[in-house]
C-alpha positions as CSV (number, residue, x, y, z in Angstrom):
1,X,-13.2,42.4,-12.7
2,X,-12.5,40.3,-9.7
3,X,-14.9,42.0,-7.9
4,X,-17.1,39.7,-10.0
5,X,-16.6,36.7,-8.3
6,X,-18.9,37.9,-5.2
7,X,-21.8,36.9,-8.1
8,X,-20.4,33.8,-8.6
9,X,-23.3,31.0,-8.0
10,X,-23.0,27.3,-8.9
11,X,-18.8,27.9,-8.1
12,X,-19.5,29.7,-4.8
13,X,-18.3,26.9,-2.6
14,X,-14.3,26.7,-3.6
15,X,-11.7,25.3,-1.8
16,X,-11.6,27.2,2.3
17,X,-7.9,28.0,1.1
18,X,-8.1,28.9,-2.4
19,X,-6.8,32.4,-3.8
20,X,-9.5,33.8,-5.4
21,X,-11.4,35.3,-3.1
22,X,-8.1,36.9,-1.2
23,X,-7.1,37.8,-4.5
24,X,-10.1,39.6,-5.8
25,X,-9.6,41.7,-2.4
26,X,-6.3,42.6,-3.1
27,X,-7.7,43.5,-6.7
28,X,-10.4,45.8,-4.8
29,X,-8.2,47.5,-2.2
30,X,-5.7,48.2,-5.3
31,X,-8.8,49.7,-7.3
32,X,-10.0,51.9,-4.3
33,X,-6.6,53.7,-4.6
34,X,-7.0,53.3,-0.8
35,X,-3.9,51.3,0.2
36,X,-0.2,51.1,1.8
37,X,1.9,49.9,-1.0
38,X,4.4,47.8,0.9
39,X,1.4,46.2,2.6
40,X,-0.4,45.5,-0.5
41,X,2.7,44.2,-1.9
42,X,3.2,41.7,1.2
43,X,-0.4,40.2,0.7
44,X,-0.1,40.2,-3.0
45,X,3.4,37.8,-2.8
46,X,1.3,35.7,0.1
47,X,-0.8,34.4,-2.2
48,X,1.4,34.1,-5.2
49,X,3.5,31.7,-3.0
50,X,0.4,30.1,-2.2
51,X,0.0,29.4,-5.9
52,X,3.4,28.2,-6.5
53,X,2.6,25.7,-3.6
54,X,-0.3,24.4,-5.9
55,X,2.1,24.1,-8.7
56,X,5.0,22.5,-7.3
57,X,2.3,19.7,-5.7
58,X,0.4,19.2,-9.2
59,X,3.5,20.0,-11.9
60,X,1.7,22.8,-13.7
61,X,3.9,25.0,-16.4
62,X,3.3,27.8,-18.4
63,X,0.3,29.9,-17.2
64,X,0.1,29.2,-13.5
65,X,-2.8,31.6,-13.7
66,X,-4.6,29.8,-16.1
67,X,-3.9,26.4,-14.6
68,X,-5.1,27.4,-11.3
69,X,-8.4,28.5,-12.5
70,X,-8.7,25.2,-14.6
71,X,-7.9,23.5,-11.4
72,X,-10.7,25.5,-9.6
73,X,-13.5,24.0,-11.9
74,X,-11.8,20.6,-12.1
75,X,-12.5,20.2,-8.5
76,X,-15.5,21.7,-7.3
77,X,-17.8,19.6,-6.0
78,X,-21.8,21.1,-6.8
79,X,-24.6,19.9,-7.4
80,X,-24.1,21.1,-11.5
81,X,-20.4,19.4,-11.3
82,X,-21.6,15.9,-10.0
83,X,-25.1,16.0,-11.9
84,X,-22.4,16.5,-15.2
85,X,-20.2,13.4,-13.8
86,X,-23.0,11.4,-13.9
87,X,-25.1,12.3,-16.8
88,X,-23.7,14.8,-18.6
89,X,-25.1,18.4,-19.7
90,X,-28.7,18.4,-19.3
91,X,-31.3,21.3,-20.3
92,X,-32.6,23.0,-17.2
93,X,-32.1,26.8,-16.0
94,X,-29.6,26.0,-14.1
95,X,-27.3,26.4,-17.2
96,X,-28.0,29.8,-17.0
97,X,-26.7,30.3,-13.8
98,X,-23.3,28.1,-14.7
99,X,-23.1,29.8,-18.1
100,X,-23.2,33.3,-15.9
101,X,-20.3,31.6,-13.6
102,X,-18.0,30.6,-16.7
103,X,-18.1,34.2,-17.6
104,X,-16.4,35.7,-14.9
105,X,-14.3,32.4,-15.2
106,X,-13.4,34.1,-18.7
107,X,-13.3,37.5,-17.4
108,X,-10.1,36.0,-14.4
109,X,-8.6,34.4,-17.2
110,X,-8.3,37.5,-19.3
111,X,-7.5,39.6,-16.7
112,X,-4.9,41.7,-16.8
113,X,-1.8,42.4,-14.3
114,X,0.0,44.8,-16.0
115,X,-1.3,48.3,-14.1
116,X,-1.1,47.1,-11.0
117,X,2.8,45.4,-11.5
118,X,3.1,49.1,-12.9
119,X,2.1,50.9,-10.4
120,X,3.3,48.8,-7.5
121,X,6.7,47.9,-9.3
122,X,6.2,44.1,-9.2
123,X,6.7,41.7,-12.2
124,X,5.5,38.5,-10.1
125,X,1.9,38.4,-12.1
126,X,4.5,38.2,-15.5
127,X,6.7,35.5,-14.0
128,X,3.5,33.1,-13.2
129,X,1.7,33.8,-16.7
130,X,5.3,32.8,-18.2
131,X,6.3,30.2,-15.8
132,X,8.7,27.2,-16.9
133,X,9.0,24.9,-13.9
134,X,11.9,22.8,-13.1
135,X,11.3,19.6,-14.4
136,X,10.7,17.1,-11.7
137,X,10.5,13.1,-11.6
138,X,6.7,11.8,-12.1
139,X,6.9,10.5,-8.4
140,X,7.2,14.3,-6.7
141,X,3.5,15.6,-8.4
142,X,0.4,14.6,-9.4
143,X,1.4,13.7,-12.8
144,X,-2.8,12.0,-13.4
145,X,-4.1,15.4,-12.0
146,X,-1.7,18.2,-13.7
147,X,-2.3,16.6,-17.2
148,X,-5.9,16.9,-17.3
149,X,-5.9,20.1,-15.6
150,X,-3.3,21.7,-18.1
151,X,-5.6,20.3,-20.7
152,X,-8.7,21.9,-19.3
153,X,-6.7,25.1,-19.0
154,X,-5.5,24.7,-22.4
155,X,-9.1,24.4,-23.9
156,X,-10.8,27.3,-21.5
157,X,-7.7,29.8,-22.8
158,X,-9.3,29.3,-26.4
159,X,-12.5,29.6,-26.2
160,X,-14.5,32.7,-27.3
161,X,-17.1,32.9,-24.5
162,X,-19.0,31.1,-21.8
163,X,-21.0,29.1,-24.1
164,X,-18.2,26.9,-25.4
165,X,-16.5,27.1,-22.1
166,X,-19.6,25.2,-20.7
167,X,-19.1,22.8,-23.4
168,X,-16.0,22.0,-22.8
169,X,-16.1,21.9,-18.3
170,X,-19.2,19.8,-18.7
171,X,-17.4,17.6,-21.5
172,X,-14.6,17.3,-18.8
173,X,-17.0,16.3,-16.1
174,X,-18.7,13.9,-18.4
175,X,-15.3,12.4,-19.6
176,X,-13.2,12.0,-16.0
177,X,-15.4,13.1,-13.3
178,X,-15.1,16.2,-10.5
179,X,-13.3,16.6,-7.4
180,X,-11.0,14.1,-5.9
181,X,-12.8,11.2,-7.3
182,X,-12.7,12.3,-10.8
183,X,-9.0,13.1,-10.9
184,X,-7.3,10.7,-8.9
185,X,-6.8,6.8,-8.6
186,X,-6.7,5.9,-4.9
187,X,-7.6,7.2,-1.9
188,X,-6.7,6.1,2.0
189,X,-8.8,7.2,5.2
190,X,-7.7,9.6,7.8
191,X,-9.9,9.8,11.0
192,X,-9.1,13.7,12.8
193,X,-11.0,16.2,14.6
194,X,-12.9,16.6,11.3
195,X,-14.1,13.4,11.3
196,X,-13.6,10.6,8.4
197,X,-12.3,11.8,5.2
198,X,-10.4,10.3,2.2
199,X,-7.1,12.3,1.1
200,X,-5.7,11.1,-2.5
201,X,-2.7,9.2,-2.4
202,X,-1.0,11.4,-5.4
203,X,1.6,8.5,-6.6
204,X,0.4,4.9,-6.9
205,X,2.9,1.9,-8.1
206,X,2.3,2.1,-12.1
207,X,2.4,-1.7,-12.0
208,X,0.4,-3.8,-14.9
209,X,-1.1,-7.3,-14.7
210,X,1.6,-8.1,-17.9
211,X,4.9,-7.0,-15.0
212,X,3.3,-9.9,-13.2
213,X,5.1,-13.0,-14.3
214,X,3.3,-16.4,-14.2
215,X,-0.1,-16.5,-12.0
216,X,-2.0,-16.5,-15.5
217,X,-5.0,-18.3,-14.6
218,X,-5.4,-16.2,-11.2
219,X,-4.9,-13.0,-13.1
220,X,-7.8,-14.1,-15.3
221,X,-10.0,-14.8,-12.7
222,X,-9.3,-11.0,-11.0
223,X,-9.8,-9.7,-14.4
224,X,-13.3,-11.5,-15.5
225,X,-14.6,-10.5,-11.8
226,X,-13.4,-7.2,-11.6
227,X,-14.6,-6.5,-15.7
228,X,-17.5,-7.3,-14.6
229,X,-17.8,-4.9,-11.9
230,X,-16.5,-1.8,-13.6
231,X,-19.9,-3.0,-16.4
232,X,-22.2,-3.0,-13.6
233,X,-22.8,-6.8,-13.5
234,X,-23.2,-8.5,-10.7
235,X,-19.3,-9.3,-8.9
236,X,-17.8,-10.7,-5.5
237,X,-15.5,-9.7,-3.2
238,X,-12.2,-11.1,-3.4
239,X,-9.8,-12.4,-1.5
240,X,-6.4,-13.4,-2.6
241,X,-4.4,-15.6,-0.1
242,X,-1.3,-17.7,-0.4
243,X,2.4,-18.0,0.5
244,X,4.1,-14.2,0.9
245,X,5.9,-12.4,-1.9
246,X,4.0,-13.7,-4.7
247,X,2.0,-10.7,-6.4
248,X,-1.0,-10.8,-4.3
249,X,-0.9,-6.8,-3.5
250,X,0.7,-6.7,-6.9
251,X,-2.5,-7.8,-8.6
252,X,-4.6,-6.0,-7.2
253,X,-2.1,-2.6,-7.8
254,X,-2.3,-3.8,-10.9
255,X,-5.9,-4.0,-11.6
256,X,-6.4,-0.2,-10.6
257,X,-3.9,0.8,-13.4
258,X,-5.8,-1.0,-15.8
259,X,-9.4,-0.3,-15.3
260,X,-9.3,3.6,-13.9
261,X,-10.0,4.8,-17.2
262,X,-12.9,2.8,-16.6
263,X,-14.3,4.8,-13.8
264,X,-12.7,2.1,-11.2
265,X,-10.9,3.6,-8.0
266,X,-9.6,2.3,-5.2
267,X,-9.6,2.8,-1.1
268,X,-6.8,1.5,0.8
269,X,-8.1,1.1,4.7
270,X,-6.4,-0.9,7.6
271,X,-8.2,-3.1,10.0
272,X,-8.2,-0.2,12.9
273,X,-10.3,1.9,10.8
274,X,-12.7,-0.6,9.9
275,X,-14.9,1.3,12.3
276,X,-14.8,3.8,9.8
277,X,-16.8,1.6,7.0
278,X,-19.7,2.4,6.8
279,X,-18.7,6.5,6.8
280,X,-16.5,5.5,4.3
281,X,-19.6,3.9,2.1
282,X,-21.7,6.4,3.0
283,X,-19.2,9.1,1.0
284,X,-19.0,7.1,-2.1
285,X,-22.0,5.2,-2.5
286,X,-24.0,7.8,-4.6
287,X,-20.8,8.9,-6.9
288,X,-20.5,8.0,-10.9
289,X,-17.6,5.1,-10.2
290,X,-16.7,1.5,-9.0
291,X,-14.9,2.1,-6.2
292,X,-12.6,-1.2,-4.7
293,X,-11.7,-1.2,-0.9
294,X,-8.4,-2.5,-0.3
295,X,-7.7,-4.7,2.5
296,X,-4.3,-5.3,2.5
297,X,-2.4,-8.1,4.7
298,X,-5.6,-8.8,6.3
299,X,-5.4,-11.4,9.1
300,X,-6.9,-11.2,13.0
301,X,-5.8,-12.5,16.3
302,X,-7.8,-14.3,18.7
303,X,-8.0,-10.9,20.5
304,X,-9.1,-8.7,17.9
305,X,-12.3,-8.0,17.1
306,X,-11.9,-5.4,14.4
307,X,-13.1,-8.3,11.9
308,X,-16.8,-7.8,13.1
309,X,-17.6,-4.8,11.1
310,X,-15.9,-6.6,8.5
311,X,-18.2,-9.1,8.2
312,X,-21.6,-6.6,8.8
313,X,-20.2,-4.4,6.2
314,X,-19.8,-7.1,3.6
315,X,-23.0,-9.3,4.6
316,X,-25.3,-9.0,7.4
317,X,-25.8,-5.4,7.9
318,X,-29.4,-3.9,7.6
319,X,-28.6,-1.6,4.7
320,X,-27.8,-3.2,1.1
321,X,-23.7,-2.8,0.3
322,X,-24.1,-0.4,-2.7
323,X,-23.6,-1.7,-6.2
324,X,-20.8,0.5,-6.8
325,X,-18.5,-1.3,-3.6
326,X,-16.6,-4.2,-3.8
327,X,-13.9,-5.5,-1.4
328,X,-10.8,-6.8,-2.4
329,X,-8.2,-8.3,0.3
330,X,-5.1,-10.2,0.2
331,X,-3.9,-12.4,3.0
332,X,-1.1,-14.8,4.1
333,X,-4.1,-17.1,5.9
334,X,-6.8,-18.8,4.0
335,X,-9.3,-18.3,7.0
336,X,-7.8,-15.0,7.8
337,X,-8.5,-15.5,11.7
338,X,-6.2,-17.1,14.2
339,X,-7.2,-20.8,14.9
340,X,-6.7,-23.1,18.2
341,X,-6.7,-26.7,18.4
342,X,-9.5,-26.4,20.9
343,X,-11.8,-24.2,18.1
344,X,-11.2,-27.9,16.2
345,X,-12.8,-29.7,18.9
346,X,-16.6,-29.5,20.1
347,X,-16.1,-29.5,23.5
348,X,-13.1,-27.3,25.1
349,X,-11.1,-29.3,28.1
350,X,-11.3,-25.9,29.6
351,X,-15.0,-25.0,30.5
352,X,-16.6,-27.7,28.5
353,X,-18.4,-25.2,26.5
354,X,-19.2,-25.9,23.1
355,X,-16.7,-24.3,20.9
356,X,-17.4,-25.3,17.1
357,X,-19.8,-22.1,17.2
358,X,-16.0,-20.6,18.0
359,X,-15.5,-22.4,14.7
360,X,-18.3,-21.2,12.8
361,X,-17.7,-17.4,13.9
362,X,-14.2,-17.5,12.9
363,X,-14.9,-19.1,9.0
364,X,-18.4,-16.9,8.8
365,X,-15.9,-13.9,7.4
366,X,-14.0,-15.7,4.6
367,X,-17.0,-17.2,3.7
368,X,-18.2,-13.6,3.0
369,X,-15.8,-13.6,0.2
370,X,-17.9,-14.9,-3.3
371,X,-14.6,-15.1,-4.6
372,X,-11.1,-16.6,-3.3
373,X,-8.0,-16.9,-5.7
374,X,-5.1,-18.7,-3.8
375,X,-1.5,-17.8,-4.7
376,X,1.0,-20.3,-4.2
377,X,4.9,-20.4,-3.8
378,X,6.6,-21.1,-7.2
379,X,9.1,-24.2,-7.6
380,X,12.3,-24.1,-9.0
381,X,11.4,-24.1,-12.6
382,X,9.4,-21.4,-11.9
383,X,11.3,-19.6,-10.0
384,X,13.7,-19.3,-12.9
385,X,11.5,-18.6,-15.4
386,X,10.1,-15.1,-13.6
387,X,14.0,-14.4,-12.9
388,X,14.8,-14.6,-16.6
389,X,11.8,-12.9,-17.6
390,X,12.2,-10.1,-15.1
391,X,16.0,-10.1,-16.4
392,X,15.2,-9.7,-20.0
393,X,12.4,-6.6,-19.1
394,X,15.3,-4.2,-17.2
395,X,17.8,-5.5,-19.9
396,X,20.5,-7.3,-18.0
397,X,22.9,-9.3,-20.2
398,X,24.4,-12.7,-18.8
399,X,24.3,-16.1,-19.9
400,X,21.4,-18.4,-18.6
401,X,23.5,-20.5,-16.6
402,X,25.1,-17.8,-14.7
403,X,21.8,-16.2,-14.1
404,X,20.2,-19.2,-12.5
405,X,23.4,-19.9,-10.6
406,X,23.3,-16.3,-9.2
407,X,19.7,-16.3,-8.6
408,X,19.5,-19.7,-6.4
409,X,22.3,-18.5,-4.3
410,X,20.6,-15.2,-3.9
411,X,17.0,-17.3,-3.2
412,X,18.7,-19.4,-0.3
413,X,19.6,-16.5,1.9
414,X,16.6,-14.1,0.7
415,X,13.7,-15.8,2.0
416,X,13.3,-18.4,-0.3
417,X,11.4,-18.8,-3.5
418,X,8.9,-16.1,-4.7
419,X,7.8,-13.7,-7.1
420,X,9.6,-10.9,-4.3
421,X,12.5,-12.2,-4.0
422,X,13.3,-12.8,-8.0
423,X,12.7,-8.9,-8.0
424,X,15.2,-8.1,-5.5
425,X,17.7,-10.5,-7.2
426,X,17.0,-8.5,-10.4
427,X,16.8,-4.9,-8.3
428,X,20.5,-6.1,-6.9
429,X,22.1,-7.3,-10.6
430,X,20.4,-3.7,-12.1
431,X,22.1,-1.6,-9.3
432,X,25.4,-3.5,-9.7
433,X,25.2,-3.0,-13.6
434,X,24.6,0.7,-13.0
């Protein structure tokens, strides 16, 4: 049977490391009759720890088997795959050709272990078709990739041939998307020998807009620009500036939790890749979601430069930033690069060269921003009032007056008031209670 996957079309181009192909030799060599046992055995456990790798990284259970395959179509990027992303199953011969492909899929899912454990005297193929994993905490797997997978793998094990197996992949495709981009929320770039590529960031902060305390009328302002962007209307790019500590990067955390099912994912890049942009875009601007480059902390010194591909990326460039792109950035500066006195004055003491063009050049890149939302340090009152309400959410018990008393020593030797530090009062009274 495995000797079947050498016909394998739309699903030729897996994964370089995946186990199907060195599996389906191991399945040949056995079937010749024409092998040294112990060696056989050696390659055989080589790729079952391979596959328990997988597991361990996504969290799957039960039929590891099963789940690997499911993982297989989940993530293969093809012409079929991304054509279903975007529009669904659509009539064309090609069907044929993926309906052919989702039968050996059927055939490896049905395959069976038991002659070869037999004659070799191994039981690993039983162990990974029976598999209970130690239950881990959310944070050490993919928790967003191993549920839909286990579903797909679920769905594939019941169905009676390939025609409601390509149902229910291209349903899948339809419904969250292929590869990387369908199954995960954020991405960050890593520039190698390779080149530029985006790896998945497998845990993100599961932070809502509601954990936010106060900001209500900034939050609302994020929300109606970014709903309009995950609808296809017209949106800006944001920048969210203000004091430190209070829920700038939170926000915007936030706001990927609430819209992925949307079809919204995220980008986190740092201002020494920003030579990377426009690779970046190039790799996403033709996929099936609204896709939000993160700019966190972004501020420049005099000295760097960094922020002019910034600026031809967001405006100015000769090709049109693609409609599925925005950029989102938060910042401790308002005008995000460093100023001088002298870029005030028309006329530098220095050289006597005109410097408000200095000026210009420096507020041409917020200006870029269609949308700014400014954060600001809370007072006292309010202060207080995210304190209590963070108290009440992790379920600490003490009286109000002791709580603010506690809290305003804790502010006066924690940097002061903020969103950040309330939550490390309240991370320091849970830990005590505990």
């Amino acid at each position: 049977m495995f000797r079947e996957t050498s016909k394998l079309v739309i699903y030729r181009n897996l994964e370089k490391d995946n186990l199907l192909f060195p599996l389906a030799d191991i399945c040949e060599e056995f079937a010749s009759g024409q092998y040294e046992k112990e060696q056989l055995i050696t390659k055989i456990y080589v790729q079952i720890h391979k596959l328990l790798d997988v597991a361990t990284q996504y969290g799957f259970d039960q039929n590891l088997w099963h789940n690997y395959l499911a993982y297989l179509l989940a993530t293969c990027e093809n012409p079929f795959s991304i054509t279903c992303e975007k529009e669904g199953a659509q009539d064309g011969t090609v069907n044929e050709f993926a309906k052919s492909d989702f039968r050996i899929f059927k055939n490896l899912f049905d395959y069976d272990f038991s002659k070869m454990e037999e004659e070799l005297g191994i039981n690993c193929f039983s162990i990974i078709l029976n598999y209970h994993s130690i239950e881990k905490k959310e944070r050490r797997y993919n928790k967003n990739v191993s549920e839909k997978v286990q579903a797909l793998s679920r769905a594939i094990e019941n169905a009676k041939d390939e025609n409601e197996i390509f149902d229910i992949v291209t349903s899948f495709y339809e419904k969250y998307g292929v590869g990387k981009f369908g199954l995960n929320k954020a991405f960050r770039v890593v520039h190698d020998n390779d080149g530029v590529s985006l790896v998945a960031v497998n845990n993100t902060d599961d932070v809502r807009l509601c954990d936010l305390v106060g900001y209500d009328l900034q939050k609302q302002k994020l929300i109606e620009n970014t709903e309009a962007f995950v609808q296809g209307k017209k949106a800006n790019n944001t920048l969210l500036f203000g004091d430190s500590g209070t829920g700038k990067s939170t926000s915007i955390k936030a706001i990927l939790n609430e819209y992925y099912d949307q079809g919204l994912r995220m980008i986190e890049i740092y201002k020494h890749q920003f030579q990377d942009l426009s690779t970046v875009i190039a790799q996403i601007k033709n996929r099936n979601y609204r896709f939000i480059i993160y700019m966190d902390d972004l501020s420049f010194e005099e000295f760097e430069i960094e922020y002019k591909y910034l600026k031809a990326v967001i405006e100015g460039g000769l090709e049109t930033r693609p409609d599925n792109i925005l950029i989102y950035a938060t910042s401790n500066r308002r005008h995000l690069i460093k100023e001088t006195w002298n870029d005030r004055s028309d006329v530098s003491n220095d050289n006597g060269m005109h410097t408000s063009d200095t000026m210009q050049e420096k507020l041409s890149l917020v200006n870029r921003f269609g949308c700014t939302i400014y954060y600001g340090k809370p007072n006292q009152k309010e202060y207080f009032h995210i304190v209590a309400e963070l108290a009440q959410k992790q379920g600490i018990v003490m009286s109000d007056e002791k709580l603010q008393m506690e809290a305003n020593k804790w502010e006066l030797s924690h940097g002061g008031l903020s969103g950040r530090t309330a939550q490390q009062f309240i991370n320091h009274l849970a830990g005590m209670q505990e």
